[in-house]
N, C-alpha and C positions, 0 to 999 in steps of 0.2 A: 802086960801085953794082951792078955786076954780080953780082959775091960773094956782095950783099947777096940779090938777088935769086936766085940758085943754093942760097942757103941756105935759103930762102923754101919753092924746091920741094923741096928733100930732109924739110926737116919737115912741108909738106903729105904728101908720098908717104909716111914714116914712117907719120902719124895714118891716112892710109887704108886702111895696109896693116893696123894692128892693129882697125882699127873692121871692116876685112871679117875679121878671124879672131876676134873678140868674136863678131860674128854667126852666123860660120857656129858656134862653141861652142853659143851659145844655138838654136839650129835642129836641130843633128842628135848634140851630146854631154849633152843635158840633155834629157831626155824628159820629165819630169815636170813644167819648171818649165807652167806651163799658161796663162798671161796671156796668150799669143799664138802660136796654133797652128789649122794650116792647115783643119781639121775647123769651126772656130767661125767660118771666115771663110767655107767654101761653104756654112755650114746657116741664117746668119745672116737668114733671109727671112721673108715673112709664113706659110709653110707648117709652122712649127717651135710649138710647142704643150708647154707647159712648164703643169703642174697644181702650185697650190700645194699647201702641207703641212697646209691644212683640208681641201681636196677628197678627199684619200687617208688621212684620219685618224678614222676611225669606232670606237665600238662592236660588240663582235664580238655582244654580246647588250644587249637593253635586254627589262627583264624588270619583270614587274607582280605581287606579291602582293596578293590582296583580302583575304587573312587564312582561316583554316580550312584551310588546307594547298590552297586554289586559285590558277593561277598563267595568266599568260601572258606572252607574247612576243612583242613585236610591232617592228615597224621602229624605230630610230631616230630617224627623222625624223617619225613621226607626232606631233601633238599637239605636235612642236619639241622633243620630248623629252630630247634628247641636250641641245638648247641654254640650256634651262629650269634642266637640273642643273649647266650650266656657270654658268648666272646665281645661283643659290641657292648656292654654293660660292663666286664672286664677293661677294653681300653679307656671307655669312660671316666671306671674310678682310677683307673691311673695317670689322669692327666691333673698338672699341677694347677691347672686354672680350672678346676672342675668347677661349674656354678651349681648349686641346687636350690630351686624355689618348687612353693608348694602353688599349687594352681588349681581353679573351683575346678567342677565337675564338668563345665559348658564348658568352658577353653579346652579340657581336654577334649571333648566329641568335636569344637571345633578342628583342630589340628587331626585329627583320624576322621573328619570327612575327608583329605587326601587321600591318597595311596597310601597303605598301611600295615600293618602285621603284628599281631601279639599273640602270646600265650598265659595261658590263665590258668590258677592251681582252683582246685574245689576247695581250700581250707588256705588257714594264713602262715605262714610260714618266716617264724622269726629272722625280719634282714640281714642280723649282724651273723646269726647262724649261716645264713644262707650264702653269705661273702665267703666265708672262711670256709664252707666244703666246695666251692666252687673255684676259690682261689681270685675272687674279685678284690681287687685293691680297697679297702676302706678308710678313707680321710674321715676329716671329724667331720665333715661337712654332711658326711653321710648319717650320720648318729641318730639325727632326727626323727628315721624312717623306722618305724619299729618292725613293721611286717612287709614281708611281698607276698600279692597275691593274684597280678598281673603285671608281665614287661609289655611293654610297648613301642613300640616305631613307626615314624610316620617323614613323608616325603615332604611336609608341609613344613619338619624343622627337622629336617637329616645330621643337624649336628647336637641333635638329642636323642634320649630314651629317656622313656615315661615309666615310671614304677606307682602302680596303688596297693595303698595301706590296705586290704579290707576290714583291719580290724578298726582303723578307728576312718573309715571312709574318707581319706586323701589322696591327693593326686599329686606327684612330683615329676618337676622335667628336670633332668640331669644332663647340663648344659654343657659340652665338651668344643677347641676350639676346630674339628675338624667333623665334616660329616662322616655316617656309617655305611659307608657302599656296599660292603656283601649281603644286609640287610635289603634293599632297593631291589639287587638284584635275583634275590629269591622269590620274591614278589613278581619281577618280567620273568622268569623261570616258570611258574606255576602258571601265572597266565598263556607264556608259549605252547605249556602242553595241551592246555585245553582243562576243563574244569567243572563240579554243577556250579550251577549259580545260587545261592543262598541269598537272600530278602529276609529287611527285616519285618517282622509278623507287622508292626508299626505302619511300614510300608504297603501292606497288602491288603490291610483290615481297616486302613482310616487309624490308628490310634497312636500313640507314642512309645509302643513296644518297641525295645532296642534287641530286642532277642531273635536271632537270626533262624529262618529254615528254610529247607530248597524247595524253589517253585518245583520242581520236578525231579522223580528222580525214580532209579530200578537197579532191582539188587536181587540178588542169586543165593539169599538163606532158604535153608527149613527149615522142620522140627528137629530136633536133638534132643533124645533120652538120651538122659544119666541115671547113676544110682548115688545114694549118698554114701558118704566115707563107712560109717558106720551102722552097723544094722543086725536084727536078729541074728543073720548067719556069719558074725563076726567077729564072735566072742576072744577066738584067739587073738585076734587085733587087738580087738577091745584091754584085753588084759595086758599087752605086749605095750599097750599106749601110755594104760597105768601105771605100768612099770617104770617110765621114764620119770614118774615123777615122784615115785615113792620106793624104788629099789625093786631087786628082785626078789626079794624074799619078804615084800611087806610089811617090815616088822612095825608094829604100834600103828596098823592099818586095820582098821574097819570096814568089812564089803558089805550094802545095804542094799536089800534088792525092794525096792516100793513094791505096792499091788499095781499100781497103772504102769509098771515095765521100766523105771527106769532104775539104773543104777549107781550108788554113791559110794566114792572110796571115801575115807576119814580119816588121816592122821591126829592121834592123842585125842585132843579136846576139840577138834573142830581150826586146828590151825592151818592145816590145809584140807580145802574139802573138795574132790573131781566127780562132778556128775555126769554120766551119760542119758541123754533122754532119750524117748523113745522113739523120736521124729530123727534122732542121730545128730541132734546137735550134744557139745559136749561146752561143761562148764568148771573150770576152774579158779577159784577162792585160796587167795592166803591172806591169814589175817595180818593188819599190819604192826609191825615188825619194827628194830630200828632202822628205820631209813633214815640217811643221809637226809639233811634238812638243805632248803634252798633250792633255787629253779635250777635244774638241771642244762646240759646244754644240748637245745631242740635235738641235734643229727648223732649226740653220746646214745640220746635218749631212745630213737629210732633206732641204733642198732643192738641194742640191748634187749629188745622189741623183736627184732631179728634173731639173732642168737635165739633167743627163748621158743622162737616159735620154731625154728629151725633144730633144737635138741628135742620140741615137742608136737611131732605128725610132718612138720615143712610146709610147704605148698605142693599138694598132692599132684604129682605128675608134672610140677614144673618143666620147662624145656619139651611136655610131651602134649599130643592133642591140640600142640597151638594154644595152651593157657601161659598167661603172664599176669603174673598179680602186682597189684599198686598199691600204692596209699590213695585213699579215697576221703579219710577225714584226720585231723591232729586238732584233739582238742582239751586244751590246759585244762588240768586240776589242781585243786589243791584240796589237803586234808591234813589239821594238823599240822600248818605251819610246815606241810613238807608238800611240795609242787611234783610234777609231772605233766605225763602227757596220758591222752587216753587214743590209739590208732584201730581207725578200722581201716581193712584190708579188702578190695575187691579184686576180679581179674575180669579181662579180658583174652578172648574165644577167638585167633588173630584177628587183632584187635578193635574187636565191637565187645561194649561192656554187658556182662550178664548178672541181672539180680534176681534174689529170690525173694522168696515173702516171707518165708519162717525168720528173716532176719539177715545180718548181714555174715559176709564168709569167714571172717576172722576180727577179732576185737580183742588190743594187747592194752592193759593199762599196767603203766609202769611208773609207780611212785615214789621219789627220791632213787634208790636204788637197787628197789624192791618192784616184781611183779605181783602186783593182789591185784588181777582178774584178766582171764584168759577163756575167751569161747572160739570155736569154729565149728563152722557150720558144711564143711566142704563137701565138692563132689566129683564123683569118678565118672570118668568121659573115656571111651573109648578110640581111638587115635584115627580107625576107618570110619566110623560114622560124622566124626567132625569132619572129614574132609567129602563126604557125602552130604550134607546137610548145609555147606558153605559152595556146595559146586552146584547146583539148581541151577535148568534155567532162568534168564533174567527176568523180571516181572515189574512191572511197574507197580510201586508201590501208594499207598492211600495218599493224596495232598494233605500236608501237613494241617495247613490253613483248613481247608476241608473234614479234619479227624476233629479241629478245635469247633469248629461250627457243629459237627456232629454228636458233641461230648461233653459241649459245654456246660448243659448243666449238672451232670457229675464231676466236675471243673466246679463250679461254682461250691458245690458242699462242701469238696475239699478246702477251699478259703475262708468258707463258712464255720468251718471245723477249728479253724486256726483265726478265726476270728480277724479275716484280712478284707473283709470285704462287708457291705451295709444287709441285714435282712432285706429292708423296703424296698428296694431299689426298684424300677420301675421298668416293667418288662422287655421295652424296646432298648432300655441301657444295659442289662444283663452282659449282653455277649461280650462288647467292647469291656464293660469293665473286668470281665473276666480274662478276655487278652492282655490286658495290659499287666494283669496280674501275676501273668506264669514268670517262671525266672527260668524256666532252661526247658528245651526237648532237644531229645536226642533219638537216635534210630540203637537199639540194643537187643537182648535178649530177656527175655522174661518168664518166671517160672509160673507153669499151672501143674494140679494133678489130675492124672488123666485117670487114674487109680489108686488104689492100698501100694501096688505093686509099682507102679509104674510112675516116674516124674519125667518130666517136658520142659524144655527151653525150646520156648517158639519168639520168630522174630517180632520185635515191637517196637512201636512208640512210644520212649518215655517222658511222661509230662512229668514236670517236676516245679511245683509250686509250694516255693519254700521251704518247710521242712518235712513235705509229703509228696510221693511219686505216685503216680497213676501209671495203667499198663494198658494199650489199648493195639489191637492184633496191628503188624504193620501191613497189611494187604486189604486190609476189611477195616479196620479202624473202631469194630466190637471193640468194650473192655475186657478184658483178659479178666475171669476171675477160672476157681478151681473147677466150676461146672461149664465153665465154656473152654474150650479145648483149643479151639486159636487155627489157623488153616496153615 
C-alpha cells in the first residue's frame, strides 16, 4: 500500500514538474502566441475604447457633378451620402439579372460628364471584403472585381453603378434592371441648397487635369497649437504606456536610455523592442513569430489593427476637440509566405484632414496574425482652442489655380524627385505639364514649428503629387516649411 502510494507522488511531482515548464515555455519562449498575455489583462477595463472598422472607414472624396464641367464636394455624410451609395450598390447586387461589363476609362468619363456623384477611398480595398462587411449581395458575377476604390453614379445610365479596381486600373458598370433614384436625388438636394463651385484645374489652365478645385472660396480657420502625446514632462505616461505592453512589473525587460534622449524598452533578446523618441514619436517591433500563413481577411485584419491600438494609447481624445481618426492607407504585405496589411491612420479636426511632417499619426502592421510594427505620432489638442481657431472670421482664401501658378516650380522638384516628369523641358511648358501632374489638392491643416516649445497647425493647401505632399499657407499661398510660420 505504501508503494502504492509513493508511486502516487512520484507521478503527481512528474506531471507538476512538466505543466510548470509548459508554462513557463508559453510565458516567456513564445512571444507571439497572443491568447494570453500580461498587456490584455492590465488594460482589460472600462477605460480601453476599441473604434470599429465603420468608424475609421470613410471616403477620402465624395464628389458631385451637376454636368457642364461644374463640380462640388462635400462631406460624406451629408445627405447620408456615403451610405445611400452603399444602399444603391446593395440592390444592385441583389438583382437576379445583374449584368457586369468592364468598360475603358473614356466611356466612363463619358457617362459622368452627366449629372453625377461618387465617392472615392485613398487606398484599394478588397471587393469581396467590402460586400461582406457591408452586407452587399455578391453573385459570381461579381468575382471579377478584385478591389473598390471608387463607386460611381451617373444620370446618363441610372440603372447602373460604376465600381473602379484602382489596383489593377478598371472600370465596371453594374447593370441592374431598374434605375437608382435616391442617388439623383441627392445630387437635386445639394444643388437646392446652394454649393462652391469646384472646376476642374484641366478646365481652368488649358490642360487635361481631371482634378477638381474651387474657383473661389472663404473659410473661418486659424492657427492651432498642440502639444505632442509624449514629451520630456511625461515620463509617468511614458512608463504607464510601456507597461501595456510588457506588464507591470517588467519582468525580462530592459530600459535603455540613448545619449540623444531617447528611450528603449527590450524584451529577452530583442523580441519585442518599444522605443520612445525624443521628437515623441513612439516605435514598436515584434519580431516575427508564428503567424498564421495566408491572406488574412482585409476587415478580420483592420480590426485586429484596432484592438491593438486601442489596448495601446487609442486615439487620443477621441470624441474630444472634434478629432476623428480614419484610415488613410491599407497597404498588402507579405513576408514569408505570411500576408497582411500595413494601415496608416490619420484624423480629422471636424472634419478637415491634419498632417504633420515628422510623419504619419499612427501605422499598425499586422502580419498573419501577429502585430510586428506599431508607431504613433499623436497629439493633444485642447477642446477651447479648436473651437477658437475654427470660429475665425471668414477670409477668402488663396485661388487654388493662383497657389499652382505661384508654386509651381517647387511643384516641379517634387516630380522631379520622383522622377514623374522630363529635366529638359522647355520653359513656356513647365507650368502646364506640372498641372497636369498633380493627383489631388485639398484645403487641410498642416504642421510647422514655431519653437523647441511650441508646434502649429495652421490652415493649408495640400498638394499632393503622387507619393509626396507639399504644404503651401491657405491665405498666402507661401510653403509652409518650419521657419515659416504660416498666418
Amino acid at each position: 500500500m505504501e508503494k502504492r502510494i509513493e508511486n502516487i507522488k512520484s507521478v503527481a511531482l512528474v506531471v507538476l514538474f512538466l505543466s510548470t515548464m509548459l508554462l513557463l515555455y508559453f510565458f516567456w519562449q513564445n512571444p507571439s502566441w497572443g491568447s494570453f498575455r500580461f498587456p490584455a489583462i492590465i488594460t482589460e477595463d472600462d477605460t480601453v475604447v476599441v473604434l470599429s472598422v465603420r468608424d475609421v472607414t470613410r471616403p477620402q472624396e465624395t464628389g458631385v457633378h451637376f454636368g457642364s464641367g461644374i463640380y462640388t464636394v462635400v462631406p460624406h455624410t451629408k445627405h447620408n451620402a456615403f451610405n445611400q451609395t452603399l444602399d444603391a450598390l446593395a440592390v444592385i447586387g441583389a438583382d437576379e439579372n445583374l449584368a457586369v461589363e468592364e468598360i475603358t476609362e473614356d466611356q466612363y468619363r463619358q457617362v459622368m460628364d452627366f449629372r453625377s456623384l461618387w465617392v472615392s477611398f485613398s487606398y484599394n480595398i478588397p471587393f469581396a471584403s467590402f460586400c461582406d462587411e457591408y452586407r452587399i449581395p455578391r453573385t459570381q458575377s461579381l468575382d471579377g472585381i478584385e478591389t473598390v476604390t471608387r463607386i460611381a453614379y451617373s444620370v446618363g445610365s441610372p440603372e447602373s453603378v460604376f465600381v473602379y479596381d484602382g489596383k489593377n486600373k478598371k472600370y465596371y458598370r453594374l447593370v441592374a434592371r431598374e434605375e437608382q433614384p435616391p442617388l439623383s436625388q441627392i445630387i437635386d438636394r445639394i444643388e437646392a441648397e446652394g454649393y462652391v463651385a469646384y472646376y476642374t484645374i484641366g478646365n481652368l489652365v488649358g490642360t487635361t487635369s481631371q482634378v477638381i478645385v474651387p474657383l473661389a472660396l472663404e473659410a473661418s480657420y486659424g492657427p492651432l497649437s498642440f502639444q505632442k502625446e509624449f514629451r520630456e514632462d511625461t515620463e509617468l505616461e511614458i512608463r504607464a504606456f510601456a507597461q501595456t505592453f510588457f506588464g507591470v512589473s517588467f519582468d525580462f525587460v530592459r530600459r535603455i536610455e540613448e545619449s540623444k534622449g531617447a528611450v528603449i524598452y527590450m524584451y529577452g533578446y530583442g523580441e519585442k523592442i518599444l522605443t520612445i523618441n525624443v521628437n515623441g514619436e513612439v516605435e514598436y517591433k515584434e519580431r516575427d513569430g508564428a503567424a498564421s500563413t495566408g491572406q488574412q481577411d482585409y476587415f478580420s485584419t483592420l480590426s485586429k489593427a484596432l484592438q491593438f491600438i486601442g489596448t495601446h494609447g487609442g486615439f487620443e481624445q477621441e470624441g474630444d476637440a472634434g478629432i476623428s481618426p480614419f484610415v488613410t492607407s491599407a497597404l498588402p504585405i507579405e513576408r514569408n509566405r505570411v500576408r497582411g496589411y500595413r494601415f496608416t491612420f490619420g484624423v480629422e479636426i471636424n472634419g478637415i484632414s491634419a498632417s504633420l511632417k515628422d510623419g504619419e499619426l499612427i501605422v499598425v502592421e499586422v502580419l498573419g496574425d501577429q502585430i510586428t510594427y506599431y508607431s504613433r505620432n499623436m497629439i493633444r489638442l485642447e477642446p477651447d482652442r479648436v473651437v477658437e481657431a475654427l470660429s475665425q472670421p471668414n477670409r477668402e482664401v488663396f485661388s487654388a489655380v493662383n497657389m499652382i501658378a505661384q508654386n509651381y516650380t517647387l511643384i516641379q522638384q517634387a516630380l522631379l524627385r520622383q522622377n514623374l516628369i522630363a529635366e529638359d523641358l522647355p520653359e513656356e511648358e513647365i507650368f502646364e505639364e506640372v498641372s497636369d501632374r498633380i493627383t489631388g489638392i485639398r484645403v487641410g491643416f498642416a504642421e510647422i514649428a514655431v519653437s523647441e516649445e511650441e508646434n502649429r497647425l495652421v490652415p493649408a493647401w495640400i498638394v499632393i503629387v503622387k507619393d509626396e505632399k507639399l504644404y503651401f499657407d491657405l491665405y498666402e499661398a507661401v510653403p509652409l516649411t518650419n521657419e515659416n510660420e504660416g498666418r
